[in-house]
N, C-alpha and C positions, 0 to 999 in steps of 0.2 A: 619654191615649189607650191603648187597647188594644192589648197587642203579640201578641196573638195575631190579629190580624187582617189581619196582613203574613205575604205569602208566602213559603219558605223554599223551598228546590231542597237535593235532598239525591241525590249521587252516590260510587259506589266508586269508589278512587282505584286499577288497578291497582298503580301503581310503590310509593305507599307505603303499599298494604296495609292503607286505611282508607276510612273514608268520611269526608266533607266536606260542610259545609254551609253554605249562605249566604243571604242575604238580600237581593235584586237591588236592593229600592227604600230600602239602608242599605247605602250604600258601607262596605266595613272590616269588615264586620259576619259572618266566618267562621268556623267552630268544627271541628274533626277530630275522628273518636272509632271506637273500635272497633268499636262495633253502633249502631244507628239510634236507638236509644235514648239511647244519650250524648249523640248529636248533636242531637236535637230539646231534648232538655232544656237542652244545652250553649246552641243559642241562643236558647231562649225568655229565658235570661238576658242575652245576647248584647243582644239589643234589647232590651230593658229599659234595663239600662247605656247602650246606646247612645240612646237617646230620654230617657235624664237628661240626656245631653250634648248633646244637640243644639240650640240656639233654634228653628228653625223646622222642626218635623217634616213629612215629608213625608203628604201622605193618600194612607192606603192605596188602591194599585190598585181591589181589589174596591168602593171609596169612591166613586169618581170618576165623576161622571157622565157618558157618552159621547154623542154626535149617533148613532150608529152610520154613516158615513161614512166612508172613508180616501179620500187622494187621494194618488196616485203614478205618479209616470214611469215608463213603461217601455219597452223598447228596440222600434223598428219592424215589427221579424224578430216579436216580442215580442206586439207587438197585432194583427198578421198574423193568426198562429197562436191566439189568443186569437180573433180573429174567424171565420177556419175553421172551429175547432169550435161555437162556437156556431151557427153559420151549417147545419154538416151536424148539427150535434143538436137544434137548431130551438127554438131558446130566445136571451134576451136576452144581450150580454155582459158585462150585469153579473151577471148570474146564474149564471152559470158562473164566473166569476171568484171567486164568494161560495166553490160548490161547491169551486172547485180549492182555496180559502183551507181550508175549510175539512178539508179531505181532508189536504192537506200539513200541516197542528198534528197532525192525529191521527197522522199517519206518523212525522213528527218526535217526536211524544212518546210513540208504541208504544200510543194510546188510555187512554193512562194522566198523567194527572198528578204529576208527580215535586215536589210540595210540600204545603202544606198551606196550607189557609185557613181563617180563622175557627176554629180550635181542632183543628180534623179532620187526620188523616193516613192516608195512603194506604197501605193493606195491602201486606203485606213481598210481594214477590215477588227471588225467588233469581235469577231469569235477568236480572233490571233489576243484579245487580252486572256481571255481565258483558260487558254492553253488548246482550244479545244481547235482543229485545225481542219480544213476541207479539203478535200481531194488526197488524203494522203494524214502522215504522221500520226496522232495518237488518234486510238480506235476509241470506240463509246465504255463506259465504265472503266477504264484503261487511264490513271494519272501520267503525269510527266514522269515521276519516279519509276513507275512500274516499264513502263515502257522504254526507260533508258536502261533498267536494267533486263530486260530484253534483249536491247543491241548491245547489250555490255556483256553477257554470257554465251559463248561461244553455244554451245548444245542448246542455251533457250533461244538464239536467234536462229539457229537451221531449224528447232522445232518451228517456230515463226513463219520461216518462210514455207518450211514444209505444208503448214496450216494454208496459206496463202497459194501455194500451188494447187492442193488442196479445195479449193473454194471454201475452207470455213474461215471464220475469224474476217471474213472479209466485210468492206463497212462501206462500201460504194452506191 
């Protein structure tokens, strides 16, 4: 099997002044390095190694064939508000649902992809050490922490978006 066709995440570590990299769908499977280059190379070897040892490798994500479906619980308050807006924006709620899904990955990951697939990597941008991200993900004075707990609290994340319908809190 091809190891380049497993994704890798690659992030600066402030405290130790490196970068880190790993591979989600090969537990174990992380490498540290100075410049993004150590590390991509660090684990293209990384999984190699690691997919010698393995018996049953796992198929890669980008492999896997999907229904495109998800089904999940969500809290009352939850599908309320989900139904509101669909309701005053005059579309289905799954189709807003798709939209929200789909707006929240690109916030969350700055519209940028932080790994590689299939051989490709994603051009160095200098503000991705910092955490601080363009077009999207964390707002100005706004840490990594605060803003994960953001998307982690059901009533601070509709406050959130609310703000963002809203036009405040916006940082474009």
């Amino acid at each position: 099997m091809d190891h380049r066709k497993y994704r890798i995440v690659i992030r600066f570590d402030q405290e130790k002044e490196c970068f880190i990299g790993n591979v989600p769908e090969l537990p174990e499977c992380e490498v540290e390095g100075d410049d993004w280059e150590t590390v991509t190379a660090g684990l293209s070897e990384a999984i190699e190694a690691k997919l010698e040892t393995i018996e049953h490798k796992p198929t890669p994500i980008d492999e896997v064939e999907f229904e495109g479906k998800l089904e999940l619980d969500i809290s009352k308050s939850l599908m309320r508000e989900l139904m509101f807006m669909a309701k005053t924006d005059e579309i289905e709620p799954q189709v807003l649902a798709q939209e929200l899904i789909a707006e929240g990955l690109g916030r969350r990951y700055g519209g940028h992809r932080f790994y590689r697939s299939g051989g490709q990597r994603r051009p160095q941008n200098q503000n991705s050490r910092q955490g601080n991200r363009q077009g999207g993900g964390y707002h100005r004075g706004m840490n990594q922490e605060q803003y994960h707990n953001i998307m982690e609290d059901k009533a601070s994340f509709l406050e959130y978006v609310r703000g963002l319908d809203d036009g405040n809190n916006r940082n474009r």
